[in-house]
C-alpha positions as CSV (number, residue, x, y, z in Angstrom):
1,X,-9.5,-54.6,50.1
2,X,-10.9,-53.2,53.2
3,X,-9.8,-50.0,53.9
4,X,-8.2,-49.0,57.4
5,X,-8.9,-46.0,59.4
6,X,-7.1,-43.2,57.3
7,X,-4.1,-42.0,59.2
8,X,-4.2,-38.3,58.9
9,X,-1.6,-36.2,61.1
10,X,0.5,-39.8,61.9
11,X,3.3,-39.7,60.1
12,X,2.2,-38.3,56.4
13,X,4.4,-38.1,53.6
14,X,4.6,-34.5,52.3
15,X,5.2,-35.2,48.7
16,X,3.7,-38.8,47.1
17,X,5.3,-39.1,43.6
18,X,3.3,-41.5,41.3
19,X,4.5,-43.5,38.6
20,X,1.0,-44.1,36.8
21,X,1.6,-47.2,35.2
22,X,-0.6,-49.8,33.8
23,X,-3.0,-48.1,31.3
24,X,-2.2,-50.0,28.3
25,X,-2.5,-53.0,29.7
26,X,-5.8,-52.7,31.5
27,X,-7.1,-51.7,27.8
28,X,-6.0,-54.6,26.4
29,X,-7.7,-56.9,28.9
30,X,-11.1,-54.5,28.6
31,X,-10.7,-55.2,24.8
32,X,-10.2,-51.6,24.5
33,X,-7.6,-49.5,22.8
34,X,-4.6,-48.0,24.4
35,X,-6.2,-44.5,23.9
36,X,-9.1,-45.2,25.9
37,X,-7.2,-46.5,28.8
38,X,-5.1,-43.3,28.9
39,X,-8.4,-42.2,28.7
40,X,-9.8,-44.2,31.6
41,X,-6.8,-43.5,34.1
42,X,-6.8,-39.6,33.6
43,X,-10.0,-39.7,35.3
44,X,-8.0,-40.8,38.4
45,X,-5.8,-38.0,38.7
46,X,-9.2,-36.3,39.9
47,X,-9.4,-38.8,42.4
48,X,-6.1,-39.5,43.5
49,X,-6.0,-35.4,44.4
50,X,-8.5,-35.4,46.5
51,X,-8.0,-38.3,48.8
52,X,-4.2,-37.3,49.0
53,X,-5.5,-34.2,49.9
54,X,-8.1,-34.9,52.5
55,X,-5.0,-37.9,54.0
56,X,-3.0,-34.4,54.3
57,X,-0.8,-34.9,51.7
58,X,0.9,-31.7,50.8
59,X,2.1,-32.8,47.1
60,X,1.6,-35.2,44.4
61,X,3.5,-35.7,41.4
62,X,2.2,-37.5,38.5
63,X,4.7,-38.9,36.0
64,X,2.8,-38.4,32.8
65,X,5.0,-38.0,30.1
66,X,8.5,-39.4,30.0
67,X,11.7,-38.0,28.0
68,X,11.6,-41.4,26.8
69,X,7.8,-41.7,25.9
70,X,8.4,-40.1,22.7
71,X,9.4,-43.5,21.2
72,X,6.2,-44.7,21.4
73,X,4.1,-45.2,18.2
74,X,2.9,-41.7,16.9
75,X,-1.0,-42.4,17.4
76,X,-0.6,-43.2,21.1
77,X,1.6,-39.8,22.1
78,X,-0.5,-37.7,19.8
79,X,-3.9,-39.4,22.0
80,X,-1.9,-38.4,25.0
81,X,-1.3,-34.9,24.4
82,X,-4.9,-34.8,22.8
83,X,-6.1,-35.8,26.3
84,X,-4.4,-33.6,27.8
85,X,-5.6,-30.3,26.3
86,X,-8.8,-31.5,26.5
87,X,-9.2,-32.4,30.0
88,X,-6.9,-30.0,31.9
89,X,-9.4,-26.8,31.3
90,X,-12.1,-29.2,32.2
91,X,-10.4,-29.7,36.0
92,X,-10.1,-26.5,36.5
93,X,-13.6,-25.5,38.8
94,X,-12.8,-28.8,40.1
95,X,-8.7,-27.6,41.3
96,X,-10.4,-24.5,42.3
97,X,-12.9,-25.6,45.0
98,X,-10.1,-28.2,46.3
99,X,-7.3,-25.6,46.7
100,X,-5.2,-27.7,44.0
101,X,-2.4,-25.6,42.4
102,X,-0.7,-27.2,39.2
103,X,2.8,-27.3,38.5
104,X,5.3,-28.5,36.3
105,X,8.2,-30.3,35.7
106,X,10.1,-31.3,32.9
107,X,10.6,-29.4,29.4
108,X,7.5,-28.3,28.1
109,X,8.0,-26.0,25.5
110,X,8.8,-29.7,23.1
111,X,4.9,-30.6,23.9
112,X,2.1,-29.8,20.8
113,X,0.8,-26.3,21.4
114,X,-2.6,-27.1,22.3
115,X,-1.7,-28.9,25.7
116,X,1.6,-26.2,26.1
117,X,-1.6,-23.8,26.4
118,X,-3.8,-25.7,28.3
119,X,-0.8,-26.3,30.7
120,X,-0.4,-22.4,31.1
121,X,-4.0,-21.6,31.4
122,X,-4.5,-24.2,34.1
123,X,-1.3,-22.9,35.7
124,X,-2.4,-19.4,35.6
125,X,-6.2,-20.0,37.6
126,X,-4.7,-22.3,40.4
127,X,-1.8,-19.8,40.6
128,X,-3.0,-18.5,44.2
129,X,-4.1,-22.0,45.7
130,X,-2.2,-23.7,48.6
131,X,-3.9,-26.7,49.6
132,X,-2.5,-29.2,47.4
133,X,-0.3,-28.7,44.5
134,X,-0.3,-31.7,41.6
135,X,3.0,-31.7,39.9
136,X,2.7,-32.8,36.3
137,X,5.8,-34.5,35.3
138,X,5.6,-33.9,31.2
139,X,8.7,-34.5,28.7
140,X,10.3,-35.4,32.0
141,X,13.3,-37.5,33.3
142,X,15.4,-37.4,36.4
143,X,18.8,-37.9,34.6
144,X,17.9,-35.2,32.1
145,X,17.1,-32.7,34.8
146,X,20.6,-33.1,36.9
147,X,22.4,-32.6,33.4
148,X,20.1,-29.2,32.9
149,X,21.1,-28.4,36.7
150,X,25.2,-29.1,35.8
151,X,24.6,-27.1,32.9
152,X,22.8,-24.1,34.3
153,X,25.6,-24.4,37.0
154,X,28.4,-23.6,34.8
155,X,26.8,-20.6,33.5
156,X,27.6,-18.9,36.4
157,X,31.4,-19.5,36.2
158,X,33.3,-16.1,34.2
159,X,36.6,-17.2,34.6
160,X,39.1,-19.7,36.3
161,X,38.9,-18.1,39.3
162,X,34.9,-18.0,39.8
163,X,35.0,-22.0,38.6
164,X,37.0,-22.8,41.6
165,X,35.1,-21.1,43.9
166,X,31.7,-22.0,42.5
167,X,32.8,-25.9,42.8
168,X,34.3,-25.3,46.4
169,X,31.3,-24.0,47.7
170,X,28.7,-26.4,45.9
171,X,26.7,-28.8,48.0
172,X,23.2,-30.6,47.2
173,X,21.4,-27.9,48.8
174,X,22.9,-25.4,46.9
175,X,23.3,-27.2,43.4
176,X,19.3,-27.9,43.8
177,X,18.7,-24.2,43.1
178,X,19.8,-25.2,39.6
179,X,17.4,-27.7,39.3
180,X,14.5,-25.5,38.4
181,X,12.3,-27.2,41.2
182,X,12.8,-24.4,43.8
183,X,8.4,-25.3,44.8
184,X,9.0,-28.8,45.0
185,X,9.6,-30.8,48.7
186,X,11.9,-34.0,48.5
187,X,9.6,-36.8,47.8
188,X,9.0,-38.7,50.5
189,X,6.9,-41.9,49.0
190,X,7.1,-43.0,45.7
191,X,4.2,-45.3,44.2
192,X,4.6,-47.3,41.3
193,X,1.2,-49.3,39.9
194,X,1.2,-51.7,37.2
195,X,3.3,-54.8,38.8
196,X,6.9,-53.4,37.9
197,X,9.8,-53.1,40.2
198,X,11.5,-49.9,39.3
199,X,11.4,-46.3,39.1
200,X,12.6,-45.5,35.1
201,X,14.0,-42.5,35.9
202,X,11.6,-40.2,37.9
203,X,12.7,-37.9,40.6
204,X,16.6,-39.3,41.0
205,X,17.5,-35.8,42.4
206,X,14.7,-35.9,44.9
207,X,13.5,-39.0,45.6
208,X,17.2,-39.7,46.6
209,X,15.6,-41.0,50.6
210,X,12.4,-41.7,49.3
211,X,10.5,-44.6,50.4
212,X,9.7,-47.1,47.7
213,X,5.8,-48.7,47.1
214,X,5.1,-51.0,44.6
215,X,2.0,-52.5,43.9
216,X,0.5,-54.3,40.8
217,X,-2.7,-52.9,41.0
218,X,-2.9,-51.3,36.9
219,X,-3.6,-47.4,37.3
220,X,-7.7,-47.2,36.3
221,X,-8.5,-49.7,38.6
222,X,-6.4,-47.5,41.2
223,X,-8.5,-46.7,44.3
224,X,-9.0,-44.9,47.7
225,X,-8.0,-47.9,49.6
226,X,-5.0,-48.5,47.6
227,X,-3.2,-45.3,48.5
228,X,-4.4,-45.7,51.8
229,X,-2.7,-49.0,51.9
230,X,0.3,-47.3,50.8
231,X,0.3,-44.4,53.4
232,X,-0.5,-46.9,56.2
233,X,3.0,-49.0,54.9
234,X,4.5,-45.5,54.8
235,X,3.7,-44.8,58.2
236,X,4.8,-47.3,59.8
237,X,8.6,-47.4,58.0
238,X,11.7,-45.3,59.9
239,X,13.5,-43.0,57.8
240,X,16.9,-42.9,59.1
241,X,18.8,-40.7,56.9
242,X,22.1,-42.4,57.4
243,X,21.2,-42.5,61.2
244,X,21.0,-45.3,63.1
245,X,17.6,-46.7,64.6
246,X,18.6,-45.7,67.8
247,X,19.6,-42.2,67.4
248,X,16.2,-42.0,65.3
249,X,14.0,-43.5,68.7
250,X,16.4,-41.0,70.7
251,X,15.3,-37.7,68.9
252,X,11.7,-37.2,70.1
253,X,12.9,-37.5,73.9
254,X,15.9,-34.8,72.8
255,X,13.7,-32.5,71.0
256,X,11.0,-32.8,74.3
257,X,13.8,-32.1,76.9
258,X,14.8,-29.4,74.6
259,X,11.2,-27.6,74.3
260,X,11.1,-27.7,78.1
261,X,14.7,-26.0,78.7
């Protein structure tokens, strides 16, 4: 694929959300076990950091581990998690000198406690960085984070009289402060490699305006050019927000005669 001219400052997407997808498969057809594609396609979080980073990408979340992944067979999650508190200490020096700061989302504490510790050591060194921040999505899933939201919500009500008021005074920007996700920007493009057409329940809270990308490229064979591909499609889409195109073409021309008041 040839690669265009990188559009940095034109129109970036803050937050890219990734659904990695596709390790499995490109095992299979390398004759290879799952394991070792998990294995393969870690080594292109690395990757995927830095060119998001030097495109001026602000986030990138990596759906890792689904609340759902836990029905797969016992060998593959306990592979996954191995990987996973193997590599992480391993990227550290590497997060460091790219200004990447990890963080979270999803409910850790049910991971092994190898990979719960490398998580938290990892956490703690990129702590101070501001670059970049990679979002591991681990034990994750969009519909199981609004029900922790609605539930950490009604903790707050004491009696009758607090519930009304608390439900009379909710909105989505205030209920998102139960959400737990209080350093985390609205997605604004979510990727999905590995051919499939949907988003199996990552970011429904946040990636409620998101613009979609789909591409069946499997993740280890994911490259510089693909995500630039994506951020070129990206860039040249309108977001509206329930606007219509014209009042969207209007703004910059308002916002200009407004500077110069």
């Amino acid at each position: 694929m040839e690669s265009s001219q990188p559009l940095v400052g034109v129109n970036i997407p803050k937050h890219v959300a990734i659904i990695m997808d596709g390790n499995g498969r490109w095992a299979k057809a390398q004759g290879l076990s799952r394991a070792e594609g998990h294995r393969t396609g870690a080594k292109r979080v690395r990757e995927i950091v830095e060119w998001a980073s030097d495109a001026g990408v602000k986030q990138v979340s990596l759906y890792a581990f689904s609340t759902e992944n836990w029905k797969r067979p016992k060998l593959e999650i306990s592979a996954l998690m191995t990987l996973m508190a193997t590599l992480l200490p391993l990227e550290i020096p590497h997060m460091q000198a790219r200004g990447a700061r990890l963080l979270t989302l999803g409910d850790t504490s049910k991971l092994p406690w190898l990979a719960r510790k490398a998580l938290e050591k990892t956490c703690r060194a990129t702590q101070a960085n501001r670059k970049i921040d990679v979002i591991l999505c681990l034990n994750y899933g969009g519909q199981q984070e609004i029900l922790t939201g609605i539930r950490n919500f009604c903790a707050t009500w004491h009696d009758e009289e607090g519930k009304a008021a608390a439900l009379s005074a909710l909105t989505p920007e205030s209920f998102q402060t139960f959400l737990g996700r209080d350093d985390v920007l609205p997605v604004d493009l979510l990727i999905r490699t590995g051919g499939e057409r949907r988003i199996s329940n990552f970011h429904l809270w946040d990636a409620a305006y998101a613009e979609l990308y789909f591409t069946d490229c499997l993740w280890p064979d994911y490259s510089r050019e693909e995500l630039q591909a994506a951020l070129d499609d990206y860039a040249h889409r309108e977001r509206r927000f329930g606007k219509t195109s014209e009042q969207v073409q209007a703004e910059p021309a308002a916002k200009a005669a407004g500077d110069a008041t």
